[in-house]
DSSP file (Angstrom, degrees, kcal/mol; ACC not computed):
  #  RESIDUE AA STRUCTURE BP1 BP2  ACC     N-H-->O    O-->H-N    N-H-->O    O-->H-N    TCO  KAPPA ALPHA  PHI   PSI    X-CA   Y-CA   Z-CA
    1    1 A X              0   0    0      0, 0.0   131,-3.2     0, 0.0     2,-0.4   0.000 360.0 360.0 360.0 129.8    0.0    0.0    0.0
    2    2 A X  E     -a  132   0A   0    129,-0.2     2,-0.3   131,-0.1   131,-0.2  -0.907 360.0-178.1-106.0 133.8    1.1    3.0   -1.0
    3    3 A X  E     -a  133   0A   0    129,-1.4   131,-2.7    -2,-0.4     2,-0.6  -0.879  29.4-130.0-126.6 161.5    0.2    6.9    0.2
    4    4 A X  S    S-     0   0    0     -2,-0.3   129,-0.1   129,-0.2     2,-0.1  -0.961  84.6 -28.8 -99.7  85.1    1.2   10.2   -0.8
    5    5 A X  S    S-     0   0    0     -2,-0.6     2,-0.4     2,-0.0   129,-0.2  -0.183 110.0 -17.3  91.0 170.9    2.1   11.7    2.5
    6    6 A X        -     0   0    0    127,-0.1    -2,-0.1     1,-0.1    -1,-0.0  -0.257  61.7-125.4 -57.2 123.6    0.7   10.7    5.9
    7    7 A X        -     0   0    0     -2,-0.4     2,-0.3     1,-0.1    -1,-0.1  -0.182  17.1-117.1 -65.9 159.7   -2.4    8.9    6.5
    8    8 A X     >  -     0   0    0      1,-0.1     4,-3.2     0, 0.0    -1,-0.1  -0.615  34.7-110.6 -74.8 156.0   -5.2    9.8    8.6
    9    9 A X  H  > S+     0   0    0     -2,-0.3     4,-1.6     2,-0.2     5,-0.2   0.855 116.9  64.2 -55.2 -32.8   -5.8    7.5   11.5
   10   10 A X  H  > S+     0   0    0      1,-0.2     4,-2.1     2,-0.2    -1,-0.2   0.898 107.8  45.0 -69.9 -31.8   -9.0    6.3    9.9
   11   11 A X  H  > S+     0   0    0      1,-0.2     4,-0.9     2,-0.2    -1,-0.2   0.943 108.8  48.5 -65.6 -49.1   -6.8    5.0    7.3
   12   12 A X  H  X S+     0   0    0     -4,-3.2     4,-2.3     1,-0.2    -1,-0.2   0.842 110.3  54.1 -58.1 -26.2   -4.1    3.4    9.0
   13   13 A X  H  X S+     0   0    0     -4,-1.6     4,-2.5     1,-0.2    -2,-0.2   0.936 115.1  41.8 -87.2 -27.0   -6.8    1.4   11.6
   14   14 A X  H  X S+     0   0    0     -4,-2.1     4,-1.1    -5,-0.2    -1,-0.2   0.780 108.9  53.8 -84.4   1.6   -8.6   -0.1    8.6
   15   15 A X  H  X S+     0   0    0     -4,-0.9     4,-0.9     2,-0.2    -2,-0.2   0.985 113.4  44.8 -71.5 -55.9   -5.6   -0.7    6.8
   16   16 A X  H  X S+     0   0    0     -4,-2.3     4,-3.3     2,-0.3     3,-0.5   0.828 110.7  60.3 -38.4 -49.8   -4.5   -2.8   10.3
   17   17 A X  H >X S+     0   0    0     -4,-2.5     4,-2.1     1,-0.3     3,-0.9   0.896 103.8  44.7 -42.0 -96.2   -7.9   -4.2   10.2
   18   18 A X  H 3X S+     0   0    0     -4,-1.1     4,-1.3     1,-0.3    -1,-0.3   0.468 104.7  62.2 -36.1 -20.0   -7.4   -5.7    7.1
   19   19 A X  H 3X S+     0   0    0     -4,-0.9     4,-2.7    -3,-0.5     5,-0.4   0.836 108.9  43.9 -55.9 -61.0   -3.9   -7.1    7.9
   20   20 A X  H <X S+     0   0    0     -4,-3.3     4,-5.1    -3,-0.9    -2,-0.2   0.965 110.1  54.9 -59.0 -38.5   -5.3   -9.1   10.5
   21   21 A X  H  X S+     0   0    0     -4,-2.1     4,-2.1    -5,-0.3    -1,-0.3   0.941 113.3  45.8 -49.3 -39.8   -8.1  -10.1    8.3
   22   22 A X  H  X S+     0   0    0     -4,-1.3     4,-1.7    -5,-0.2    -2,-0.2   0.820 112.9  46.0 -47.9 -47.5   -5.5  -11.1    6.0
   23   23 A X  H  X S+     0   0    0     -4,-2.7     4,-1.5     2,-0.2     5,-0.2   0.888 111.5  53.0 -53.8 -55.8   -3.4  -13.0    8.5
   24   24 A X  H >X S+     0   0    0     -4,-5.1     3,-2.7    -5,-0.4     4,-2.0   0.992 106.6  50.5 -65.6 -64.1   -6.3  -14.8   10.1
   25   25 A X  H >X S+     0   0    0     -4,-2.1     4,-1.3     1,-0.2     3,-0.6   0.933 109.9  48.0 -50.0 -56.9   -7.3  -16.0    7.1
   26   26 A X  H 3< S+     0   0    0     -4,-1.7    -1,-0.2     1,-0.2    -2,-0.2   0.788 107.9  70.3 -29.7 -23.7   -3.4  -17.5    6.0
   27   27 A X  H << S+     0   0    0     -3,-2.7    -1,-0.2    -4,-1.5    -2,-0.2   0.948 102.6  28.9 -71.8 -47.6   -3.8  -18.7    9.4
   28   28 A X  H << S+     0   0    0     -4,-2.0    -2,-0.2    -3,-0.6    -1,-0.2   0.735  93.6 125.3 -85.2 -12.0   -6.5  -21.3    8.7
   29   29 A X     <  +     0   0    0     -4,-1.3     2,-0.3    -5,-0.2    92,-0.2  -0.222  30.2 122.8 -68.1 145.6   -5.1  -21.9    4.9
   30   30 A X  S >  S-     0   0    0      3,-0.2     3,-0.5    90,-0.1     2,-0.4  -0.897  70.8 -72.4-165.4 156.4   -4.4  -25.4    4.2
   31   31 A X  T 3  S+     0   0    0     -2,-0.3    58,-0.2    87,-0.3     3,-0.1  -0.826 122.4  24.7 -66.4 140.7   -5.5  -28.2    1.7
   32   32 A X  T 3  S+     0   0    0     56,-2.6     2,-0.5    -2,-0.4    -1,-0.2   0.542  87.4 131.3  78.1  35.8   -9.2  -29.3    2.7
   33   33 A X    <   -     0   0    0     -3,-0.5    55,-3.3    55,-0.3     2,-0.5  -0.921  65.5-115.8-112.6 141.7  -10.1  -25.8    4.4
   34   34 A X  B  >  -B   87   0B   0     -2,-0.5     4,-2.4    53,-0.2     5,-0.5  -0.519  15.9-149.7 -69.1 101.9  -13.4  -24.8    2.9
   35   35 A X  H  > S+     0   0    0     51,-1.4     4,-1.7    -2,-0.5     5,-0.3   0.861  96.4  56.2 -40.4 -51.7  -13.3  -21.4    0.7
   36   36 A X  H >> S+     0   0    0     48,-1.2     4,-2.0     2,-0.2     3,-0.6   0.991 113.9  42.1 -64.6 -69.8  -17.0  -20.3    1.6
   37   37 A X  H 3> S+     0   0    0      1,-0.3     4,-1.5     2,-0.2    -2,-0.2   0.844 109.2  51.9 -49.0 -68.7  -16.1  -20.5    5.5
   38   38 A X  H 3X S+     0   0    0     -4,-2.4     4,-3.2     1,-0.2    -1,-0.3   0.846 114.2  51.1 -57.4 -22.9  -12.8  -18.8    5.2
   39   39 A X  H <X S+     0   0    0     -4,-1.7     4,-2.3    -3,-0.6     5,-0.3   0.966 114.1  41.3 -54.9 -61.1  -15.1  -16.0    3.2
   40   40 A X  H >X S+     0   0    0     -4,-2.0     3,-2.4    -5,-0.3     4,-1.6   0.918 105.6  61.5 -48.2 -58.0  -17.4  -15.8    5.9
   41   41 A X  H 3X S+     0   0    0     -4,-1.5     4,-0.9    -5,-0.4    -2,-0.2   0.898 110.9  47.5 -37.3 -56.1  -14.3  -15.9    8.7
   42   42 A X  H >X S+     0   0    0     -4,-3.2     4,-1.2     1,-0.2     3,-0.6   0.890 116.3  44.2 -57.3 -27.6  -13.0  -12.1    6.7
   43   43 A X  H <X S+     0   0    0     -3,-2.4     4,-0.6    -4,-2.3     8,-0.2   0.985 111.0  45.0 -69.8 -51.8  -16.4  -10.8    6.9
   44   44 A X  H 3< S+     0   0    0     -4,-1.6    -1,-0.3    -5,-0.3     4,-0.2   0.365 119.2  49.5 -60.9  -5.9  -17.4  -11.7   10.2
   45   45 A X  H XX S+     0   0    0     -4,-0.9     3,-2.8    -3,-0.6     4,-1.5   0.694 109.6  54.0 -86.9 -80.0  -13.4  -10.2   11.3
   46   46 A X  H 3<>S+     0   0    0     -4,-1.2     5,-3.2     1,-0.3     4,-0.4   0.534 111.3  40.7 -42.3 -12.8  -14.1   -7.2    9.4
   47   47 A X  T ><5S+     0   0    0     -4,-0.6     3,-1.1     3,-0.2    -1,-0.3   0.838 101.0  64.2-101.2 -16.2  -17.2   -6.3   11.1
   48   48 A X  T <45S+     0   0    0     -3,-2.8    -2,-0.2     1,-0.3    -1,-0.1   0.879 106.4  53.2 -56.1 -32.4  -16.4   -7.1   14.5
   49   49 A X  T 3<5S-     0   0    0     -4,-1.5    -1,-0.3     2,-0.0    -2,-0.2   0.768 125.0-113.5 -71.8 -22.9  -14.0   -4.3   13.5
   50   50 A X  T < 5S+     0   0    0     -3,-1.1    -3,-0.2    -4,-0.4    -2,-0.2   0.796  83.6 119.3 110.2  41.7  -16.9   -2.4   12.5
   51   51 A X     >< +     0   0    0     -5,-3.2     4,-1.3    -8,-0.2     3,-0.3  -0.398  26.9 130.2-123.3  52.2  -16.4   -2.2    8.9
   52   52 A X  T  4 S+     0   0    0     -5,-0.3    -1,-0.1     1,-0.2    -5,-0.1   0.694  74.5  40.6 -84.2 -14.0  -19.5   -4.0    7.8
   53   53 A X  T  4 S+     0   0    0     -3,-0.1     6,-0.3     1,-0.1    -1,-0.2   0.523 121.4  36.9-110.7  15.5  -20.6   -1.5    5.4
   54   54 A X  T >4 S+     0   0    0     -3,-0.3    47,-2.2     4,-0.1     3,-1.2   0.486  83.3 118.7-132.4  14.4  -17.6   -0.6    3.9
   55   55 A X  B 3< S-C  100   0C   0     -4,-1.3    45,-0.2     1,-0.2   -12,-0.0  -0.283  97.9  -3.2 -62.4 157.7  -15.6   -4.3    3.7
   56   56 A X  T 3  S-     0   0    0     43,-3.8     7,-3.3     6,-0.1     2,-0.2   0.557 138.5 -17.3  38.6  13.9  -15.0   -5.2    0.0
   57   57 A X  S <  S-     0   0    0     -3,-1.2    44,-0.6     5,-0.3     5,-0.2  -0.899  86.0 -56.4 153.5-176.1  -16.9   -2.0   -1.2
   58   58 A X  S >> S-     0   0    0     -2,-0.2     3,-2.7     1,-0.2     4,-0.6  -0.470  78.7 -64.3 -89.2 165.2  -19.0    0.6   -0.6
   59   59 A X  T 34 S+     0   0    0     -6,-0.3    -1,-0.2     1,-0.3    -6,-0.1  -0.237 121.3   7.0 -42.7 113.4  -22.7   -0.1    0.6
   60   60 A X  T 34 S+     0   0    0     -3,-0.1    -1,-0.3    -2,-0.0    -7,-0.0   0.090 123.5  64.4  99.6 -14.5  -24.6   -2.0   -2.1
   61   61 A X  T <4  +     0   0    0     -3,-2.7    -2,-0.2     2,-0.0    -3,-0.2   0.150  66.2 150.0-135.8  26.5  -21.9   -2.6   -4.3
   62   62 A X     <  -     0   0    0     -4,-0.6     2,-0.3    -5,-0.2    -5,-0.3  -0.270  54.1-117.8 -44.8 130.8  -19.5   -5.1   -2.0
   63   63 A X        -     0   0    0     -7,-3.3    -1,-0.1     2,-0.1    -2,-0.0  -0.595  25.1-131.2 -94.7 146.2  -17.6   -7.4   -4.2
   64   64 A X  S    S+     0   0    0     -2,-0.3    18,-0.7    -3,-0.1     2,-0.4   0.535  80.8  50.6 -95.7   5.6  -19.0  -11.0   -3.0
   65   65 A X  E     -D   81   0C   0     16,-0.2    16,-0.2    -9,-0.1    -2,-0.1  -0.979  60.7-149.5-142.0 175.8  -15.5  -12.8   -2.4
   66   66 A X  E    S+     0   0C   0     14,-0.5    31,-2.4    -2,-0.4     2,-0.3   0.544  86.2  22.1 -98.3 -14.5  -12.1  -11.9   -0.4
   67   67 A X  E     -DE  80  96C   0     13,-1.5    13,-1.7    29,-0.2     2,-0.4  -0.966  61.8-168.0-159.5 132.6   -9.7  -14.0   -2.9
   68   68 A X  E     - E   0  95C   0     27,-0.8    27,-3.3    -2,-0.3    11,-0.2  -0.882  31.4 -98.0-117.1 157.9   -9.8  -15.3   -6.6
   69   69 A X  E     -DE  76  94C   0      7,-1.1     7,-0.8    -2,-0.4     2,-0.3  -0.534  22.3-142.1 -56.3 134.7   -7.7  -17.5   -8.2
   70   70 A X        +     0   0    0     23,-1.6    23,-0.4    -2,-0.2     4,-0.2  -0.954  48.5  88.4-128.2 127.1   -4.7  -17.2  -10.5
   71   71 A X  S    S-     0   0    0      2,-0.4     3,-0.1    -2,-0.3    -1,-0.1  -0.087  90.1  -5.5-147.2-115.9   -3.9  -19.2  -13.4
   72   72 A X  S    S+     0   0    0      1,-0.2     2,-0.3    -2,-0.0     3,-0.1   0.509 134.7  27.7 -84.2 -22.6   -4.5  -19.5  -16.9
   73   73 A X  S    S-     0   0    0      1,-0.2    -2,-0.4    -4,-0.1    -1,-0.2  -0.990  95.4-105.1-152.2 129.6   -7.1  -16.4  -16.6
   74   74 A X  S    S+     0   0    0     -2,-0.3     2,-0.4    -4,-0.2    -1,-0.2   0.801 106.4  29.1 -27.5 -77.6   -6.9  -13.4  -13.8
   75   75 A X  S    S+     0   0    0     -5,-0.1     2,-0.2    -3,-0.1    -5,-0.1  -0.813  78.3 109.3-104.4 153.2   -9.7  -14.8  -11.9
   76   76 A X  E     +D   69   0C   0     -7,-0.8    -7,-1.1    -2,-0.4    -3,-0.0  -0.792  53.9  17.1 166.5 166.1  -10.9  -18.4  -11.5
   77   77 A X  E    S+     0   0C   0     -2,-0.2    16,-0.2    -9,-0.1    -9,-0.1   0.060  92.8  50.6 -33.2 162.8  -10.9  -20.9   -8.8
   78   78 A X  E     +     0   0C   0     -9,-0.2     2,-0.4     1,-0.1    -2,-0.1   0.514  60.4 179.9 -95.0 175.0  -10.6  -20.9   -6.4
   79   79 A X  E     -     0   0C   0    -11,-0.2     2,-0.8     2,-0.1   -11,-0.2  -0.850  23.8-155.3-100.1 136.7  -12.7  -18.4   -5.0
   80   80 A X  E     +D   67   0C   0    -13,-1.7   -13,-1.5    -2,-0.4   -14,-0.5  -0.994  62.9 123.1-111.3 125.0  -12.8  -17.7   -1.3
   81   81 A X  E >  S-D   65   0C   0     -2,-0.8     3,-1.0     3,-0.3   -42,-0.2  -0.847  74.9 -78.8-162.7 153.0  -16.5  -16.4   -1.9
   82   82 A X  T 3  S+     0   0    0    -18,-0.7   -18,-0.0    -2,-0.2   -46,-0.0  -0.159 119.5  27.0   1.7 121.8  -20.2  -16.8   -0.8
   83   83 A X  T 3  S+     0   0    0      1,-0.1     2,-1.1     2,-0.0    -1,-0.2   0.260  88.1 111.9  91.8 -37.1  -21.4  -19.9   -2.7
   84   84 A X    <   +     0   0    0     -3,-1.0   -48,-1.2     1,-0.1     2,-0.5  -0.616  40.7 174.2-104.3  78.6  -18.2  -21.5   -3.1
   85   85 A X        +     0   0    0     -2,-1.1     2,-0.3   -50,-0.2    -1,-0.1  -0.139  38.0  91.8 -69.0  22.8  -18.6  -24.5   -0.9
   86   86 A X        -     0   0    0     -2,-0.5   -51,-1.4   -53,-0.0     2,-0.2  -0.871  69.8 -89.3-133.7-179.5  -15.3  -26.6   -1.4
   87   87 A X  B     -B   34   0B   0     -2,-0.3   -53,-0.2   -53,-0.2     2,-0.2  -0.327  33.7-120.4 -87.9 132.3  -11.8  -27.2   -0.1
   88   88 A X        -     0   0    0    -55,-3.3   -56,-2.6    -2,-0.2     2,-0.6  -0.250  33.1-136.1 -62.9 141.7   -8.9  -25.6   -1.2
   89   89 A X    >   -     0   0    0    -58,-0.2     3,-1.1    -2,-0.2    27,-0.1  -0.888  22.2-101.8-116.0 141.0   -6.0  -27.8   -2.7
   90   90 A X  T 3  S+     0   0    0     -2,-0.6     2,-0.6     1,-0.2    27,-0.2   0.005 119.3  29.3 -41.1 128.5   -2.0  -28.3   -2.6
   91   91 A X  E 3  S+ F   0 116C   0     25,-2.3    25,-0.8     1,-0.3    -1,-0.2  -0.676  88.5 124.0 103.5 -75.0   -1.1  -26.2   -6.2
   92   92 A X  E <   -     0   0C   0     -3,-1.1    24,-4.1    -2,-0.6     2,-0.4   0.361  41.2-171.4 -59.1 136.1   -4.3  -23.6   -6.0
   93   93 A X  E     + F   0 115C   0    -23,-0.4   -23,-1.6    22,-0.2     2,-0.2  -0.957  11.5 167.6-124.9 158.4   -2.7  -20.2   -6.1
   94   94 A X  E     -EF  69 114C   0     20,-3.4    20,-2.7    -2,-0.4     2,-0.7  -0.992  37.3-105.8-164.6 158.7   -5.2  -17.4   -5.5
   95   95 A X  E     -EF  68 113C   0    -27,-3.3   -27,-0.8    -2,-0.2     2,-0.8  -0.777  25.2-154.5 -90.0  96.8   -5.2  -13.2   -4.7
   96   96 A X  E     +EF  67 112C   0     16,-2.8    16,-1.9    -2,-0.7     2,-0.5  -0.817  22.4 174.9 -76.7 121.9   -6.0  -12.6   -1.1
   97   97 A X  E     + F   0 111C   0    -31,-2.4     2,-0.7    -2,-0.8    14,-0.3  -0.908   4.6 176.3-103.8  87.9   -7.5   -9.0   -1.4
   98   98 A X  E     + F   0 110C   0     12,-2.2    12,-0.6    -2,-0.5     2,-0.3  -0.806  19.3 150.7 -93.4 107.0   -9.0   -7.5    1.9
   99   99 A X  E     - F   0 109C   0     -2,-0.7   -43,-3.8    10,-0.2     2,-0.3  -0.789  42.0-139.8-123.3-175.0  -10.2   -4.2    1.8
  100  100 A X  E     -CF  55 108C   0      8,-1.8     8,-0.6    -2,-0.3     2,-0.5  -0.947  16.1-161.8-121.5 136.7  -12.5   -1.0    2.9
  101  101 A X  E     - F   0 107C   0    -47,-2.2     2,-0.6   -44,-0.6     6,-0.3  -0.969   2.4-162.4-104.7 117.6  -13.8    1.4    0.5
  102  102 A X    >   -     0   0    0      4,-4.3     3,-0.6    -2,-0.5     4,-0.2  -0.903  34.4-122.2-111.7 104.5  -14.9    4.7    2.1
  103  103 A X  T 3  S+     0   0    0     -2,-0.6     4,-0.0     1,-0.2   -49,-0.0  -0.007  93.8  26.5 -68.2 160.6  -17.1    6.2   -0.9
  104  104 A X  T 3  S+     0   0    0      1,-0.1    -1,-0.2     0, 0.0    -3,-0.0   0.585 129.2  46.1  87.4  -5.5  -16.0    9.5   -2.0
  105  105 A X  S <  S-     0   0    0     -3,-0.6     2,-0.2     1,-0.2    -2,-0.2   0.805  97.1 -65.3-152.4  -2.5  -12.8    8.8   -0.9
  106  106 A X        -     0   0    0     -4,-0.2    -4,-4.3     2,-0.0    -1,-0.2  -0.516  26.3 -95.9 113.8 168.8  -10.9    5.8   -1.4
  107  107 A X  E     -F  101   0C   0     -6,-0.3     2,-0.3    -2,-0.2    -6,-0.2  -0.331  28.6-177.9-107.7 163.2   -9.9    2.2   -1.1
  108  108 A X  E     +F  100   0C   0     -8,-0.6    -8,-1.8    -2,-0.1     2,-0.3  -0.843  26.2  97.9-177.1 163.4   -7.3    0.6    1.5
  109  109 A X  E     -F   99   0C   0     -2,-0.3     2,-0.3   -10,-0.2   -10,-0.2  -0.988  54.3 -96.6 166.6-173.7   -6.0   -3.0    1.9
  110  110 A X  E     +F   98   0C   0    -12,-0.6   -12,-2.2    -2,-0.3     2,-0.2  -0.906  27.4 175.2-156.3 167.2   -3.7   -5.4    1.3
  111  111 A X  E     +F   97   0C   0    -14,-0.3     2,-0.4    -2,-0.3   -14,-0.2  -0.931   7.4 162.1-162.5 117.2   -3.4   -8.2   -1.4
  112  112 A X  E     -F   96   0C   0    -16,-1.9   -16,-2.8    -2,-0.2     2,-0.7  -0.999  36.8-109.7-148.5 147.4   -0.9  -10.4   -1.9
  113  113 A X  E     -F   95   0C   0     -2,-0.4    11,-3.1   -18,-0.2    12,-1.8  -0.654  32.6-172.6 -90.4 133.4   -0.7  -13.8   -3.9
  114  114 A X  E     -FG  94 123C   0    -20,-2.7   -20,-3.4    -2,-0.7     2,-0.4  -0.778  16.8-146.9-118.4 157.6   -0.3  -17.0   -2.1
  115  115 A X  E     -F   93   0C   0      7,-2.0     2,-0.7    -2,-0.3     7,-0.3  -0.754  26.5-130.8-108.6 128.8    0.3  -21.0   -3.1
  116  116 A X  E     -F   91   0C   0    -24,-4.1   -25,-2.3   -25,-0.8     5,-0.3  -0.974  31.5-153.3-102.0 149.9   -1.3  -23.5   -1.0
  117  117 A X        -     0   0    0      3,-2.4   -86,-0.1    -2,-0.7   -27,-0.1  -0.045  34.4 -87.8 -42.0 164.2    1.1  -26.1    0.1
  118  118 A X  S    S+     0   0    0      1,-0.1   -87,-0.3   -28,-0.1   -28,-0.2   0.980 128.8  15.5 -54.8 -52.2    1.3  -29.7    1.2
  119  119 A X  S    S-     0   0    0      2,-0.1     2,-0.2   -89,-0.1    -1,-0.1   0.119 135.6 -43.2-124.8  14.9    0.7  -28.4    4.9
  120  120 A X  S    S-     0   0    0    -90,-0.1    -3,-2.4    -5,-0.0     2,-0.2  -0.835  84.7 -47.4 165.7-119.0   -0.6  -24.7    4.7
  121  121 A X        -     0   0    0     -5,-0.3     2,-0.3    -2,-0.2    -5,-0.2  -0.586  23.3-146.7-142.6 154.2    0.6  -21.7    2.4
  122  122 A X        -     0   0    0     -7,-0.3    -7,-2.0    -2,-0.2     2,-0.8  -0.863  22.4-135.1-135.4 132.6    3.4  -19.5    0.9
  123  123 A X  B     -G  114   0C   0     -2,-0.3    -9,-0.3    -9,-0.2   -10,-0.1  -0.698  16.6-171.3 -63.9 109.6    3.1  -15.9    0.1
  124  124 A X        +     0   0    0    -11,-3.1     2,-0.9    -2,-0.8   -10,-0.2   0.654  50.1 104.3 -52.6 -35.2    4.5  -15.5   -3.0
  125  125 A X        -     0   0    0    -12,-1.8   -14,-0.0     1,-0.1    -2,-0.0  -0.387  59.2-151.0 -47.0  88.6    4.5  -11.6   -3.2
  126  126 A X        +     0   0    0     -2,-0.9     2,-0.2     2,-0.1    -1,-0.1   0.590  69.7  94.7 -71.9 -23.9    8.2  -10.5   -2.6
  127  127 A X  S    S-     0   0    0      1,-0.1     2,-0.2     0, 0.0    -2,-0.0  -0.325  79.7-121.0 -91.4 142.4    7.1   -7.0   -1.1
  128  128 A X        -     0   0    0     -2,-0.2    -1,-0.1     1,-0.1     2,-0.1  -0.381  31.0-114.0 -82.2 137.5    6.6   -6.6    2.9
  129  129 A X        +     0   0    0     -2,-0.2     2,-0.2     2,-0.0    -1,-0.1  -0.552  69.0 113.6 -69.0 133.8    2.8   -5.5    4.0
  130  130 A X  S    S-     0   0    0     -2,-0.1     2,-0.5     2,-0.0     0, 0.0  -0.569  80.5 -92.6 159.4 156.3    3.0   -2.0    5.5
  131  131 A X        -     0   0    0     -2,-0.2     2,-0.8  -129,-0.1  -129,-0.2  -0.694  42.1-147.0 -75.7 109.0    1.7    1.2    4.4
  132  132 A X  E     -a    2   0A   0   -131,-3.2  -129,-1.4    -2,-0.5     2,-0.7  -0.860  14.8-148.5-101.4 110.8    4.9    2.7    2.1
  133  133 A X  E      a    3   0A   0     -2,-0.8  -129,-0.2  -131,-0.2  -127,-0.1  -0.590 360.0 360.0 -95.1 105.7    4.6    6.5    2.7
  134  134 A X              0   0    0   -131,-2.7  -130,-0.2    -2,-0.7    -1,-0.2   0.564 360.0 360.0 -72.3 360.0    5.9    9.0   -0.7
C-alpha cells in the first residue's frame, strides 16, 4: 500500500484491520479448508471491526469474495466467496485481497498472492505488508 504523505488515523486502523483479516485468514489456509467459510471468517473479522458496510466496497456494491484464483485467466478458482462451498488444494494459487472502500474517498487493503502447500501456504508476493509512505 502506498500513500502520498501521511495517513489519517481512519486509514491506518482499517488498513490494520485488514492485515489481521489477512493474517487470520493465512492462518487457517491449508488443503481441505473450505473457501465459503474462510469468506465468511473475513467478513465476520471485518465487522467485528466495525467495517460492515464498507468491507470489499461501498454499501450496495460489495464485491462478494475476499480472494480469486490465478492461473490461466486473472480470476478463477478458487474463490474464497459466498457460494463456493469446497476445499482448497495443494497447487491452487489465488489473490487474497482484503479491503474498505470509504465512498468518495478511497480504497485501502492489502493483497498479496499465495500457493497453498502440502501443509498450509506460501506468500508468494516478494514485497513486505506496511503502508509505504511518498
Amino acid at each position: 500500500m502506498f500513500s502520498l504523505g501521511k495517513l489519517e488515523n481512519k486509514w491506518i486502523a482499517a488498513y490494520d484491520a485488514m492485515r489481521r483479516v489477512h493474517e487470520t485468514i493465512l492462518e487457517d489456509t491449508r488443503p481441505g479448508a473450505n473457501c465459503q467459510e474462510l469468506f465468511e471468517k473475513s467478513v465476520r473479522l471485518a465487522h467485528e471491526r466495525g467495517y460492515q458496510d464498507s468491507y470489499l466496497g461501498p454499501p450496495a456494491l460489495q464485491t462478494t469474495f475476499v480472494a480469486h484464483g490465478i492461473g490461466l485467466e486473472l480470476g478463477e478458482f478458487p474463490y474464497l466467496a459466498e457460494g463456493h462451498d469446497y476445499p482448497l488444494e495443494q497447487g491452487m494459487v489465488f489473490s487474497l485481497e482484503p479491503k474498505v472502500v470509504f465512498p468518495g474517498e478511497g480504497a485501502i487493503g492489502t493483497e498479496n498472492t499465495v500457493v497453498v502447500t502440502e501443509d498450509g501456504y506460501e506468500v508468494l508476493t516478494p514485497v513486505p505488508d506496511r503502508i509505504f509512505e511518498v
